[in-house]
PASEBA-1860 file (N, C-alpha, C; in nm, 3 decimals):
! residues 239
1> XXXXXXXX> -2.092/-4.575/4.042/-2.196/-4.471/4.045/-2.152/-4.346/3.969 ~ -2.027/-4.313/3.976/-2.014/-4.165/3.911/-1.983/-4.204/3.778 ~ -1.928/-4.355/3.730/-1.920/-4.333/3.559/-2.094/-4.357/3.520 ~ -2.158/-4.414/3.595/-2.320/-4.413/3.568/-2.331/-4.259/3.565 ~ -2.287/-4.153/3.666/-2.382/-4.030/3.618/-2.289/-3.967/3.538 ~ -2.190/-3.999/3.454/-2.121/-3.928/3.394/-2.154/-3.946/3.255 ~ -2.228/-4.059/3.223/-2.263/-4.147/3.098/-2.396/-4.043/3.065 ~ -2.501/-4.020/3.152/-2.649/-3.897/3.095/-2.620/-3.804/3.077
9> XXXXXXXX> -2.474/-3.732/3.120/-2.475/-3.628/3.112/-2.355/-3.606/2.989 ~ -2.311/-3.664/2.963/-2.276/-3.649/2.817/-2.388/-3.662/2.711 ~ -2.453/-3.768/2.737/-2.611/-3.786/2.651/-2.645/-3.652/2.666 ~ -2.691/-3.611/2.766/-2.767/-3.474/2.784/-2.667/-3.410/2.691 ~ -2.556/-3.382/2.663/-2.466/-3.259/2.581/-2.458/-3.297/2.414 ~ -2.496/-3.441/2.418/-2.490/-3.464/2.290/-2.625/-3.443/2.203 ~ -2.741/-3.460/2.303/-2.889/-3.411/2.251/-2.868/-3.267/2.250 ~ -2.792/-3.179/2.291/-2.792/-3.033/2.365/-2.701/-3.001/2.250
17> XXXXXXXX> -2.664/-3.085/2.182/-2.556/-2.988/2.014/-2.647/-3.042/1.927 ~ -2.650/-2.906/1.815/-2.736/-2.942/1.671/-2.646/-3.014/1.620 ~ -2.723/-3.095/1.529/-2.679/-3.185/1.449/-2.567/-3.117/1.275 ~ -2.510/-3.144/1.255/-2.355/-3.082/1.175/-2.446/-3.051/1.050 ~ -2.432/-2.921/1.003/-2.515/-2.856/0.863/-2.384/-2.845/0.813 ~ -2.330/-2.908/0.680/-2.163/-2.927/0.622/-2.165/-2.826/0.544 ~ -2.306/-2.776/0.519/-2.302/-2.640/0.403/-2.319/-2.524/0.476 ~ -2.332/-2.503/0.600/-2.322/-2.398/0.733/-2.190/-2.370/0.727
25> XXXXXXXX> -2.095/-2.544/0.776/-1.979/-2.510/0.823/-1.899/-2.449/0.684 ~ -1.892/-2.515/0.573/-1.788/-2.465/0.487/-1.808/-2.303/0.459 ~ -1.943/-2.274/0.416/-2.003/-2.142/0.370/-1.909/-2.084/0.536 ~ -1.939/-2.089/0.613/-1.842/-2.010/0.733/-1.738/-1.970/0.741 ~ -1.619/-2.141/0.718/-1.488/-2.156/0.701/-1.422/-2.008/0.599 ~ -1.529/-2.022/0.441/-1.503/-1.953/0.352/-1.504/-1.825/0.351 ~ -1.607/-1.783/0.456/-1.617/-1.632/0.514/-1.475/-1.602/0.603 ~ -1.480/-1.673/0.676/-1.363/-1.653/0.799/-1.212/-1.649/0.724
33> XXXXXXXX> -1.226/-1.698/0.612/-1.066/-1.728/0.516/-1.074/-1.555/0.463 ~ -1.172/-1.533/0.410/-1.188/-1.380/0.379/-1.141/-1.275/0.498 ~ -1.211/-1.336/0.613/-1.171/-1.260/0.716/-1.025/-1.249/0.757 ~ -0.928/-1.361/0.719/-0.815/-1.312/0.706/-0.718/-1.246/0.597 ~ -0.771/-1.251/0.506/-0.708/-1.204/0.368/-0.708/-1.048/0.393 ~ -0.851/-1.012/0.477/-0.838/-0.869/0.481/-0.772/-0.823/0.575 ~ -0.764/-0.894/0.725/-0.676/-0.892/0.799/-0.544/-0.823/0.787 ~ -0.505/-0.910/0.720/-0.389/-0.919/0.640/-0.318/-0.807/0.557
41> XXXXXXXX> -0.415/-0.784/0.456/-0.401/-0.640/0.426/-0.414/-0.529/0.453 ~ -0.512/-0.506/0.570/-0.511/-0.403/0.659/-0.345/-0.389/0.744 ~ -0.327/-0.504/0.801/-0.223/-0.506/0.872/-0.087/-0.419/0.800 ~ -0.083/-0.469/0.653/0.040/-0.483/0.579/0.020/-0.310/0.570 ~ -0.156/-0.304/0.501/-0.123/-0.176/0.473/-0.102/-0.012/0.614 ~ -0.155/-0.104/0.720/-0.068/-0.020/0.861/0.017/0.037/0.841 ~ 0.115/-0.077/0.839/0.283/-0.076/0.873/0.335/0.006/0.782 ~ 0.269/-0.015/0.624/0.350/0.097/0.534/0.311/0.223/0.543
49> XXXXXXXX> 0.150/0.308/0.566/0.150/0.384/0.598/0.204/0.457/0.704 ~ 0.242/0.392/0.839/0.283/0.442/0.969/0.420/0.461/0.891 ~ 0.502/0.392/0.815/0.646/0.416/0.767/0.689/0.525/0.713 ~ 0.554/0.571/0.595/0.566/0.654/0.558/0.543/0.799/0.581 ~ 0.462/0.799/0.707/0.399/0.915/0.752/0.564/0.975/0.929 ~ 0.621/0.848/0.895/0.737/0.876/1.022/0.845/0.892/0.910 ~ 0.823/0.882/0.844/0.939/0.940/0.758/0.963/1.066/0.683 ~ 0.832/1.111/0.661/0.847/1.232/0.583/0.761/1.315/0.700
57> XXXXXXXX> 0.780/1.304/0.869/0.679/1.379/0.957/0.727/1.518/0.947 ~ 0.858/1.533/0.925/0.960/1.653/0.962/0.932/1.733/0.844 ~ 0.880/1.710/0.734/0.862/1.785/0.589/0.709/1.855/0.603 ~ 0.726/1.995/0.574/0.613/2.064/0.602/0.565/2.091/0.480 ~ 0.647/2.080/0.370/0.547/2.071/0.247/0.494/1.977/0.177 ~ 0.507/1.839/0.275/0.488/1.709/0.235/0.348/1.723/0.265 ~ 0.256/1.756/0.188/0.097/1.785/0.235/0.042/1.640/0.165 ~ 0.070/1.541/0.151/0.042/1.431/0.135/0.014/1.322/0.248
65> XXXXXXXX> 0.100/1.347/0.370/0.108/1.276/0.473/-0.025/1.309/0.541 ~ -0.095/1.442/0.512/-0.242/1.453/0.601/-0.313/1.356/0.538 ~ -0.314/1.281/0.421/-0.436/1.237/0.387/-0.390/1.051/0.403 ~ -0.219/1.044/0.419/-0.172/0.891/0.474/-0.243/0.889/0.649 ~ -0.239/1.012/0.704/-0.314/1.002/0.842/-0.434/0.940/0.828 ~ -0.528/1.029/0.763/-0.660/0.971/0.754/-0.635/0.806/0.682 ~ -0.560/0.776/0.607/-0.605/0.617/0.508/-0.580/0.548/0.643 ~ -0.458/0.597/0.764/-0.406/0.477/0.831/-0.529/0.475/0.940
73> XXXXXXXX> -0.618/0.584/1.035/-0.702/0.610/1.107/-0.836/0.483/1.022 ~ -0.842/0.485/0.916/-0.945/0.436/0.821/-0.913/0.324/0.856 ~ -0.835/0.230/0.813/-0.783/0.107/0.835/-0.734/0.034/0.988 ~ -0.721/0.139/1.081/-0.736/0.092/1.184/-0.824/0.050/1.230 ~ -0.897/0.136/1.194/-1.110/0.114/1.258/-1.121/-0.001/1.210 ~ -1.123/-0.055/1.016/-1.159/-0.119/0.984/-1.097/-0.241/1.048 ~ -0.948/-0.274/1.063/-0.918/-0.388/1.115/-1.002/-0.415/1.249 ~ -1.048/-0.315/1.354/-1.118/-0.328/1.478/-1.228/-0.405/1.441
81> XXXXXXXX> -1.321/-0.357/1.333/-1.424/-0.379/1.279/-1.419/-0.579/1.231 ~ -1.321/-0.560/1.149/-1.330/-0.711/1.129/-1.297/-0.831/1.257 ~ -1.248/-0.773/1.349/-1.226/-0.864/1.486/-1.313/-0.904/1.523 ~ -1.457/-0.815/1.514/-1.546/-0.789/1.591/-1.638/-0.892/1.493 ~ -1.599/-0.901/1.334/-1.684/-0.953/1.257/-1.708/-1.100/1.264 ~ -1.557/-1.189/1.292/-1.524/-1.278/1.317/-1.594/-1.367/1.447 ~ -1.655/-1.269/1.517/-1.700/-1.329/1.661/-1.852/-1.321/1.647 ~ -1.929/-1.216/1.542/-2.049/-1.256/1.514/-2.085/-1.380/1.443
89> XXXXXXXX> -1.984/-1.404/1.325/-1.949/-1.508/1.223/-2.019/-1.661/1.291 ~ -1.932/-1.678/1.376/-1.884/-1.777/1.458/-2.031/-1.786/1.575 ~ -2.075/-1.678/1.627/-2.188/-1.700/1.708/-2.299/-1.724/1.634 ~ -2.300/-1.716/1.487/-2.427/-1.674/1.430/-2.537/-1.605/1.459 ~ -2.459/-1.472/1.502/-2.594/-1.375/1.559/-2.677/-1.287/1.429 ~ -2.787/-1.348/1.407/-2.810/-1.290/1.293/-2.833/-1.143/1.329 ~ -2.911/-1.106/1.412/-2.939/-0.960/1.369/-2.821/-0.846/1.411 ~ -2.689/-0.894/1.502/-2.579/-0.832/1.492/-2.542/-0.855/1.383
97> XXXXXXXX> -2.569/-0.946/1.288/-2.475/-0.924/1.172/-2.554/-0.817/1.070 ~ -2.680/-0.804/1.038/-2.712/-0.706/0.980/-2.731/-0.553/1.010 ~ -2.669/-0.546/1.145/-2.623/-0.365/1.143/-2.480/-0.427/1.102 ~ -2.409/-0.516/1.124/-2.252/-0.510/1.117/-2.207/-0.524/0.966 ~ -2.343/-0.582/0.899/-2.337/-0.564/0.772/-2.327/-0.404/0.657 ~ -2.401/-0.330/0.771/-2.404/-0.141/0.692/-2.272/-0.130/0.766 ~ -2.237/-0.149/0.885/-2.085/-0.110/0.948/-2.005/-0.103/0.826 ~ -1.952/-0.244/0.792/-1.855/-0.276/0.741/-1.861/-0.191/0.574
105> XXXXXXXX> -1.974/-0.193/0.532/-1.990/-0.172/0.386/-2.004/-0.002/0.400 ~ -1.989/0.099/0.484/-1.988/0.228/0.487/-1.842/0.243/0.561 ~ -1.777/0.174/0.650/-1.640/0.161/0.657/-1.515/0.121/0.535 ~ -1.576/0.043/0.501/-1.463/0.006/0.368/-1.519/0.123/0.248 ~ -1.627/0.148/0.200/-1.648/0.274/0.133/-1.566/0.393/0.120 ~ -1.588/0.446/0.248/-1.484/0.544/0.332/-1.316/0.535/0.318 ~ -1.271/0.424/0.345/-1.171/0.413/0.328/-1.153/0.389/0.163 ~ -1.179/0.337/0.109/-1.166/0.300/-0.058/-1.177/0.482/-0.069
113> XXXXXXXX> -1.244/0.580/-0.039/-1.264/0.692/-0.088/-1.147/0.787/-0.040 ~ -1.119/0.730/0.042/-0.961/0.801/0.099/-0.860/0.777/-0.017 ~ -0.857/0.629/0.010/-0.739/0.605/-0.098/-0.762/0.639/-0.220 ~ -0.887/0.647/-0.280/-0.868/0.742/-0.436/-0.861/0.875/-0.404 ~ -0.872/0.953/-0.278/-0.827/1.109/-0.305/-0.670/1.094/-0.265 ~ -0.618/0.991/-0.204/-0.455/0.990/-0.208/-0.408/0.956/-0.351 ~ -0.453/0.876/-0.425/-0.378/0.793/-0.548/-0.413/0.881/-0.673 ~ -0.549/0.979/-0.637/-0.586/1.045/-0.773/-0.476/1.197/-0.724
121> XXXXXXXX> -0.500/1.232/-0.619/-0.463/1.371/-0.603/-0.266/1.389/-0.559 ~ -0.196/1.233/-0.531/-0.091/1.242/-0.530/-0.059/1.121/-0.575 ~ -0.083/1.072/-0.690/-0.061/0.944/-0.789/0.123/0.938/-0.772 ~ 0.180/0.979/-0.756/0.344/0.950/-0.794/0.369/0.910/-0.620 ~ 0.321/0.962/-0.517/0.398/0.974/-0.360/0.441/0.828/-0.341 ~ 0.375/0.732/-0.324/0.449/0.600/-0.359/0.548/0.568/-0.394 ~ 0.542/0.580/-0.546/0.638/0.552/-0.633/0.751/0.606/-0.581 ~ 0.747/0.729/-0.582/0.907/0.850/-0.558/0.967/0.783/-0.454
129> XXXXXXXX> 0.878/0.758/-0.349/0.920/0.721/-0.209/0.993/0.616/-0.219 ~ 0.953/0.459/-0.263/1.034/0.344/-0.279/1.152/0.354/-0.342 ~ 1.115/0.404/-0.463/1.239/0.434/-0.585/1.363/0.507/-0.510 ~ 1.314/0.618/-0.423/1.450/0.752/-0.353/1.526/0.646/-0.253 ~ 1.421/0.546/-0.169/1.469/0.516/-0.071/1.564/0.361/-0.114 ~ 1.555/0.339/-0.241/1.596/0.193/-0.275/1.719/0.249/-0.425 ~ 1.775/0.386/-0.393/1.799/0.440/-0.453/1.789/0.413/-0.632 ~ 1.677/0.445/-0.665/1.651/0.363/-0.800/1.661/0.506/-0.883
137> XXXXXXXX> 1.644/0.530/-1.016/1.661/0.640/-1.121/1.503/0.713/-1.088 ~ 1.464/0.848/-1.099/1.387/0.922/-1.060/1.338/1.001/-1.201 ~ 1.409/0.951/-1.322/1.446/1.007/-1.460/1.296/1.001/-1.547 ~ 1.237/0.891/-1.507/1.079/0.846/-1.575/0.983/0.992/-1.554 ~ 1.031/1.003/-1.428/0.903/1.080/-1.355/0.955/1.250/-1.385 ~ 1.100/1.267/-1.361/1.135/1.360/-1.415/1.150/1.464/-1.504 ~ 1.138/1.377/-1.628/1.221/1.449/-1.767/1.064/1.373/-1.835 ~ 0.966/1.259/-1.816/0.913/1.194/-1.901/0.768/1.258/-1.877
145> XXXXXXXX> 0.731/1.269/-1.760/0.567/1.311/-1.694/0.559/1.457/-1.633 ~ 0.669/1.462/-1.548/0.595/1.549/-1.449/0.712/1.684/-1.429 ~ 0.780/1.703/-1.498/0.902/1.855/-1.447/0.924/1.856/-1.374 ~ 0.951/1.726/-1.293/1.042/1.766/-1.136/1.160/1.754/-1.121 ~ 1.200/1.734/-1.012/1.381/1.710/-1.004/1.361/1.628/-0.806 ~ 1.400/1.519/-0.833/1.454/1.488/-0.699/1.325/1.421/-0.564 ~ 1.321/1.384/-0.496/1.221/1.388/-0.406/1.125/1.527/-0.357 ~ 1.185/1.618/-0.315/1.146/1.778/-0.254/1.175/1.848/-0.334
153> XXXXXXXX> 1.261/1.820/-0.422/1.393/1.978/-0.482/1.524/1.941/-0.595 ~ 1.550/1.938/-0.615/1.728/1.999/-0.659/1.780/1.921/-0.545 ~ 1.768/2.014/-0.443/1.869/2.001/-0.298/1.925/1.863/-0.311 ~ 1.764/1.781/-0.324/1.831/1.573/-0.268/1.940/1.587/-0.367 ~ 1.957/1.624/-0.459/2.086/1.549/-0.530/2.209/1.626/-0.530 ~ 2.178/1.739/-0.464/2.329/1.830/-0.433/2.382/1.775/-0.231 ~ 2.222/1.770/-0.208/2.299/1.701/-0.024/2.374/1.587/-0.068 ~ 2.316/1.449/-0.147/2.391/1.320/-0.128/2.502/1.334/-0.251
161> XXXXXXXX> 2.503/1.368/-0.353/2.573/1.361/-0.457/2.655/1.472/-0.550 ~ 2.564/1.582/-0.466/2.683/1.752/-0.574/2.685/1.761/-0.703 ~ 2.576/1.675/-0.805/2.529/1.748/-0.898/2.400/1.676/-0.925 ~ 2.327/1.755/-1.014/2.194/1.726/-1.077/2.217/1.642/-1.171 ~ 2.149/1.534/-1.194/2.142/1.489/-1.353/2.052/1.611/-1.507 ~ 2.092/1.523/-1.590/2.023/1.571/-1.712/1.845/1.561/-1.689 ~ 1.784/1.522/-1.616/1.676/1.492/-1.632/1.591/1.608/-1.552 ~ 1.659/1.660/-1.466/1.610/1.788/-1.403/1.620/1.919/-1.471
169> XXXXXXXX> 1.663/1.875/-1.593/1.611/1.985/-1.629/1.559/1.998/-1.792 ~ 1.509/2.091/-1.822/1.383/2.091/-1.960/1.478/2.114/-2.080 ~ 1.485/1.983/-2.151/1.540/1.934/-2.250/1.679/1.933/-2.274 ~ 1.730/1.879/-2.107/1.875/1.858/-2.062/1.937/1.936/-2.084 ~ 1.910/2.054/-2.092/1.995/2.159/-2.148/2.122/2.198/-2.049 ~ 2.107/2.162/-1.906/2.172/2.156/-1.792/2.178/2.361/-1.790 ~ 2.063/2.437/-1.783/2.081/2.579/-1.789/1.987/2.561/-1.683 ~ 2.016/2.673/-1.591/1.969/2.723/-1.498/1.817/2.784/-1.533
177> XXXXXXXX> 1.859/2.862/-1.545/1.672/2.904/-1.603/1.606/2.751/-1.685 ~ 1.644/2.676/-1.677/1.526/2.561/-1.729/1.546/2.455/-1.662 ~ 1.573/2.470/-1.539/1.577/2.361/-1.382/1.469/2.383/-1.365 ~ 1.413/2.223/-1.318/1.277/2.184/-1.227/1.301/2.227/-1.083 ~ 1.257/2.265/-1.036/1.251/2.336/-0.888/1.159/2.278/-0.767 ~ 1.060/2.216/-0.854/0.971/2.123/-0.767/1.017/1.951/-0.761 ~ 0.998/1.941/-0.657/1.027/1.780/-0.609/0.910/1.717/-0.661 ~ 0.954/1.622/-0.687/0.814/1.482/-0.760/0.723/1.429/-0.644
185> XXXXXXXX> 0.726/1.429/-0.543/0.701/1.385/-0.418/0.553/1.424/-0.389 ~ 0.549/1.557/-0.422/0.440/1.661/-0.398/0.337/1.729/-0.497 ~ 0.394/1.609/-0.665/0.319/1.619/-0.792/0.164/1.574/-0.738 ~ 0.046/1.697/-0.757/-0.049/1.659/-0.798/-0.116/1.736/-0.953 ~ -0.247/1.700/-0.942/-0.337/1.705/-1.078/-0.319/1.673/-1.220 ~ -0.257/1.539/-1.188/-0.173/1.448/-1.285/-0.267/1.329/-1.359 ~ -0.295/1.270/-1.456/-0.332/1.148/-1.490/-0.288/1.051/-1.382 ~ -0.357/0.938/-1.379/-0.358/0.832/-1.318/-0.435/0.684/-1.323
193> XXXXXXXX> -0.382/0.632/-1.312/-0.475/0.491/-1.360/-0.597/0.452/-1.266 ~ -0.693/0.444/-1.291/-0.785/0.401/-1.139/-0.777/0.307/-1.021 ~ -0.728/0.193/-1.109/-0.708/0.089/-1.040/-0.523/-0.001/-0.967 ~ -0.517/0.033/-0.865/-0.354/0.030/-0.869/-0.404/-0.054/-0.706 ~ -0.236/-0.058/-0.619/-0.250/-0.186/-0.548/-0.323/-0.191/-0.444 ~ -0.313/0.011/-0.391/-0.369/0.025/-0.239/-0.499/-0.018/-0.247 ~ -0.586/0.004/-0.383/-0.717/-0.037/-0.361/-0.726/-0.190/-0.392 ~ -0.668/-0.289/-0.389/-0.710/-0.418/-0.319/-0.731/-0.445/-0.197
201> XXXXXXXX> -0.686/-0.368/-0.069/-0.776/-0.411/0.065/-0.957/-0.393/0.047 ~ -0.949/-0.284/-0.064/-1.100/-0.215/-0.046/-1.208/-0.352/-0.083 ~ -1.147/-0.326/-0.186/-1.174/-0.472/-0.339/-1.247/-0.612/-0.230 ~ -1.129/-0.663/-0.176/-1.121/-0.789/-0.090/-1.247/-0.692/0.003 ~ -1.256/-0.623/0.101/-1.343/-0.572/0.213/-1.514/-0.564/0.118 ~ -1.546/-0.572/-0.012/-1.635/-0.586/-0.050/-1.660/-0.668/-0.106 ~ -1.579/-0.773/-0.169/-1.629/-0.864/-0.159/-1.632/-0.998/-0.036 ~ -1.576/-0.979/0.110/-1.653/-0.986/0.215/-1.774/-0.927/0.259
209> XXXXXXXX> -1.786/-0.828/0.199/-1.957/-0.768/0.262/-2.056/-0.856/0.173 ~ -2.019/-0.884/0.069/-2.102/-0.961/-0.032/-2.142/-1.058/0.038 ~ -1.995/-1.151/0.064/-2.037/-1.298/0.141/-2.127/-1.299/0.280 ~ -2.077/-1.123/0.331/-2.141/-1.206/0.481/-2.304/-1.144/0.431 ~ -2.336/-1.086/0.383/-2.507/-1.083/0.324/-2.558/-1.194/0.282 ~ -2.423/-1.286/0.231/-2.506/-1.418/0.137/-2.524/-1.502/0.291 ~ -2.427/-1.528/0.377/-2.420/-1.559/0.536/-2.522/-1.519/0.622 ~ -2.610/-1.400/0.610/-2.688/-1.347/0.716/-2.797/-1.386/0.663
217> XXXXXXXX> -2.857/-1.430/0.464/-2.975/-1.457/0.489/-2.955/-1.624/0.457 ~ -2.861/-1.644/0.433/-2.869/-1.803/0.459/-2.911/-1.856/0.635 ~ -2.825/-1.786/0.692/-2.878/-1.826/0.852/-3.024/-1.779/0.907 ~ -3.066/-1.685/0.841/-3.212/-1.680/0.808/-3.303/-1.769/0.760 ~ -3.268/-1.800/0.643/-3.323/-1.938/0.586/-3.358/-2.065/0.655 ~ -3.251/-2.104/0.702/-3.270/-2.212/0.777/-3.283/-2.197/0.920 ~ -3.296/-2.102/0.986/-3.337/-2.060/1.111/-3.246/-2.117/1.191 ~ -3.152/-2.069/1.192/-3.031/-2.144/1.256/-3.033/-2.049/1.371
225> XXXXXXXX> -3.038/-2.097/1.472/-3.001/-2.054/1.637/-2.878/-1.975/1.699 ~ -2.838/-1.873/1.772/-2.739/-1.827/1.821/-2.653/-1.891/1.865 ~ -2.563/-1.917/1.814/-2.461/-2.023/1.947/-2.415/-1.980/2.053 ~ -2.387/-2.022/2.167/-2.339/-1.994/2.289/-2.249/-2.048/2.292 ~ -2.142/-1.990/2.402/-2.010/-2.048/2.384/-1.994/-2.154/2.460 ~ -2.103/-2.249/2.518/-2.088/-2.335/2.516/-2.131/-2.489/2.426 ~ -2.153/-2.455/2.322/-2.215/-2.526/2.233/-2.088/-2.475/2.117 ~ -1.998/-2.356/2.123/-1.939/-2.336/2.030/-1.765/-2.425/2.058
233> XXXXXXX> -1.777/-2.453/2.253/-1.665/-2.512/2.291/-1.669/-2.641/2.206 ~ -1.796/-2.711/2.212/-1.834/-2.841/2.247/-1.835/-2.869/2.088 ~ -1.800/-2.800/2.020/-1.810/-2.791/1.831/-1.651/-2.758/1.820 ~ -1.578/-2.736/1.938/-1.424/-2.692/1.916/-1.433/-2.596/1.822 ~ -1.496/-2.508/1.764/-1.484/-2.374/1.744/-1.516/-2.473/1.582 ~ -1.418/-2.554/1.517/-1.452/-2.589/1.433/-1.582/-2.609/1.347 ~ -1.633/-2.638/1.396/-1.763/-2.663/1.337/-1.862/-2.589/1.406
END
């Protein structure tokens, strides 16, 4: 008797799941692969901002770190944002996805607009930073672009080392009156290239907004139903 009533009621669950749309599931899969790429780079780009903003916290003329606050505040939201995106994805809620659709595309905006007032208005802070800390030559930025000397000052190379190189100063003359006095660290209103690495999270975050628009009116199209999480168990999330 109980494998008899156990036999309708699988029937009942198997009439009770839609039948497999293979151009639903992949178009999904392909969204959700996006959804980690950005993941990903949000994450990465966390960790380096939080690095950099605990490293130079103690420097009061490091006026660069106010605007690493805001990129990392930006990217936090946004990673919140995509958690949240992943679970509409997957339910196919269409009309949560079209406010989550202005969410995301005025969130990544925002942030893309951060990072060009960091990369246009302090184009070198990067650079200086890796190069000082991986002790690499500072001479490019020095003597070639920008009249500086050192990370902050002079000082970095008299604290670790007790003299200046030739490059700190204007046309190596090694004379006092023609020492750079400003640190490279804190170079702005400089040329700069537009396109550099921080703005690939942005890049990737729009072209996810692309896909999930092509996602919200495809599930429109075919009038595809909300899933419940029990129809999403019974699909093992997979499909």
């Amino acid at each position: 008797m109980e494998q008899g009533q156990e036999e309708p009621e699988q029937e009942e669950q198997e009439e009770d799941r839609p039948p497999l749309n293979w151009n639903l599931i992949v178009f999904r899969w392909s969204i959700l692969l996006l959804f980690c790429v950005c993941f990903f780079f949000n994450i990465s780009d966390s960790v380096y901002h939080v690095a950099v903003i605990s490293y130079y916290s103690a420097c009061e003329e490091c006026e660069f770190t106010y605007y690493e606050s805001l990129v990392l505040a930006a990217t936090l939201f946004v990673t919140g944002i995509l958690l949240l995106g992943v679970y509409l994805v997957l339910m196919q809620m269409k009309r949560a996805l079209r406010v989550y659709n202005m969410v995301m595309f005025l969130s990544s905006w925002l942030q893309m607009l951060l990072i060009l007032v960091m990369t246009q208005r302090y184009p070198i802070a990067h650079n200086v930073h890796y190069r000082w800390l991986n002790q690499k030559s500072l001479e490019y930025y020095e003597k070639k672009q920008y009249d500086c000397c050192g990370v902050l000052g002079p000082d970095d190379y008299l604290l670790t080392s007790g003299t200046l190189p030739s490059s700190c100063f204007k046309s190596e003359s090694y004379l006092t009156k023609d020492l750079h006095y400003k640190g490279c660290l804190n170079r702005d209103a400089v040329s700069t290239s537009l396109l550099r690495y921080e703005l690939l999270t942005s890049l990737f975050q729009m072209l996810l907004v692309g896909a999930l628009i092509a996602y919200y009116l495809y599930l429109k199209k075919i009038l595809a139903p909300v899933r419940s999480f029990r129809i999403l168990w019974q699909s093992r999330i997979i499909f």
